[in-house]
C-alpha positions in Angstrom: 116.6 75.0 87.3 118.6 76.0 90.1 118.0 74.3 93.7 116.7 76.4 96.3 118.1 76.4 100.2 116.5 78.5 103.3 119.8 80.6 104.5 117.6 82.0 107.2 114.3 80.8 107.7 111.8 83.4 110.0 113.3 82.5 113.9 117.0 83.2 112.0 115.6 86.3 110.5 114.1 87.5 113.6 117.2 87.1 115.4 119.3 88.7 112.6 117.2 91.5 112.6 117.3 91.7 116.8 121.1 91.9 116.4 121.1 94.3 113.8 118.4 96.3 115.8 120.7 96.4 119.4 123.8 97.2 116.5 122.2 100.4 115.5 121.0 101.6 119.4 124.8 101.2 120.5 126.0 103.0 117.5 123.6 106.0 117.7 122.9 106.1 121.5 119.9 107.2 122.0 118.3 107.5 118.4 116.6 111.4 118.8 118.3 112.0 115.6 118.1 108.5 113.9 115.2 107.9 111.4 115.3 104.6 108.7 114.7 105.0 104.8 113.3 101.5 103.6 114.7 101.0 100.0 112.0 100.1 97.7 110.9 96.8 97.7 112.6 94.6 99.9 113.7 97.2 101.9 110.5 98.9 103.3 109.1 95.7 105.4 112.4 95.3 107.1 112.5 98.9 108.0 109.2 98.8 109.7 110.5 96.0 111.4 113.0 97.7 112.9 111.7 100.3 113.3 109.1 98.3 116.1 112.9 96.9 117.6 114.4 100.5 117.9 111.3 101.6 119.3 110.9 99.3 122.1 114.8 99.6 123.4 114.7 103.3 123.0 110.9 104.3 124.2 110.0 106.2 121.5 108.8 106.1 117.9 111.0 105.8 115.1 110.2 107.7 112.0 110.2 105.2 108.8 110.0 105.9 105.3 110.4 104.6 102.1 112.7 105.7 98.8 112.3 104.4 95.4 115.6 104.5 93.5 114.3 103.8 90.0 114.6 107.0 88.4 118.3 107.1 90.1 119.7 104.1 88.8 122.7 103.6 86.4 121.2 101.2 84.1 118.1 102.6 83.1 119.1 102.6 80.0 119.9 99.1 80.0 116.5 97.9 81.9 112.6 98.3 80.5 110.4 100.7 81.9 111.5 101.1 85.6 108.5 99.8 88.1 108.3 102.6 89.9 107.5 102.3 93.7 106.2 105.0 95.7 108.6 107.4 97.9 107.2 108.2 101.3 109.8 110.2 103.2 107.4 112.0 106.1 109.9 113.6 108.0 113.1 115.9 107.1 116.3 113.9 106.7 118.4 117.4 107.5 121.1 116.4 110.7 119.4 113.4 110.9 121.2 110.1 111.2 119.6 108.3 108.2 119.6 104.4 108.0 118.9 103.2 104.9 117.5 99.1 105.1 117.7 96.9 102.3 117.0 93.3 102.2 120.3 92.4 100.2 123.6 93.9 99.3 125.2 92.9 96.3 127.2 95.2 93.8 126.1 98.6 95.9 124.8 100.0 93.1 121.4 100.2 94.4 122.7 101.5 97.8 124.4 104.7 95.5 121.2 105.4 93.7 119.2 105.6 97.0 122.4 108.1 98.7 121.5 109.9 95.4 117.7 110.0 95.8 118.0 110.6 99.3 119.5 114.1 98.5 116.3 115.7 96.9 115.1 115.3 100.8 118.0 117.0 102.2 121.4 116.9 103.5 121.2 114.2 106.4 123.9 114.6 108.7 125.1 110.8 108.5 124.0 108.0 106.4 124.4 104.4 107.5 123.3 101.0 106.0 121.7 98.4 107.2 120.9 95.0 105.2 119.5 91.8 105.6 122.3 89.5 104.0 125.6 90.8 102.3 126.0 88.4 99.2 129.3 90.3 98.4 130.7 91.1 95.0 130.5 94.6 95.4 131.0 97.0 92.2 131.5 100.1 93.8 132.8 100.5 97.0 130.5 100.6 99.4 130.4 98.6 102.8 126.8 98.5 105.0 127.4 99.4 108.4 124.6 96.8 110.0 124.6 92.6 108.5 122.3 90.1 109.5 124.0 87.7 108.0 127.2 87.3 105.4 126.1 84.8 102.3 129.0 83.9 100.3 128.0 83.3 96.6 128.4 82.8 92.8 127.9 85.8 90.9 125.0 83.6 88.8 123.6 82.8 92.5 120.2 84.5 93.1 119.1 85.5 97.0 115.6 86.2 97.6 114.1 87.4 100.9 110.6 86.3 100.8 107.3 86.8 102.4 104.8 83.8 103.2 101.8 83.9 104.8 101.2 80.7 107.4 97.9 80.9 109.7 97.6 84.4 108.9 101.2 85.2 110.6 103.5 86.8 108.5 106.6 84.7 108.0 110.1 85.7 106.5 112.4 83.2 104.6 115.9 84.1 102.5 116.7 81.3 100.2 119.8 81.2 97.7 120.5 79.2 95.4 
């Protein structure tokens, strides 16, 4: 069995996602047009979260969603049944700046199925990316626009962002290994 490390236990996290959160607000201005697509799972949580970070620097609620990619993956036929997540996209993604989160980057593949399942909502005017960690080892070429924090690794590495529960506060951890 592999050993485990904390790359970024929850103050690291919160800070990552801060960063990430004041990255976005000087890139878009003032967000009108910006709304974030959480990719299911990992995705969705962090979304929220910054979606609370956006809305306190800009003053208004951001609109947050969620995509499951499942059905748009390239491997399906290489995977069991898909665990399908639910999609919850409230809000029209036409002209909109759309920020999809996800809690790790690794070959992009997931990142192209949700630009493909993102397209039965509309034609969003930009599309940007925002992930927790970049692992790297990219298979298609695809680069995310927002990092909390760069993670070099072995391609037989695992990362895992995961949520604990301590005195009833939620609290975030990303361990490799």
């Amino acid at each position: 069995m592999a050993e485990s490390a904390v790359i970024l236990n929850a103050v690291a996290m919160q800070r990552a996602l801060a960063r990430v959160a004041h990255e976005i607000a000087e890139r878009d201005e003032a967000g009108a047009q910006v709304v974030l697509v959480g990719i299911q799972r990992g995705g969705v949580p962090l979304a929220h979260r910054l979606s609370a970070l956006l809305s306190a620097l800009w003053g208004h609620p951001i609109p947050t969603g969620s995509l499951d990619v499942s059905m748009h993956r390239d491997d399906l036929d290489q995977r069991a049944a898909p665990n399908v997540q639910p999609t919850e996209i409230p809000f029209d993604v036409t002209g909109k700046t759309v920020v999809l989160v996800d809690d790790v980057l690794f070959s992009g593949r997931t990142t192209r199925a949700a630009m493909d399942a993102l397209n039965d909502f509309g034609r969003p005017k930009r599309i940007q990316l925002a992930v927790l960690v970049d692992r790297g080892h990219r298979e298609l070429p695809i680069k995310a626009d927002f990092v909390g924090k760069n993670v070099p690794t072995a391609l037989n590495e695992i990362v895992a962002v995961r949520l604990k529960c301590a005195r009833g506060k939620s609290v975030w951890e990303v361990n490799g290994g």
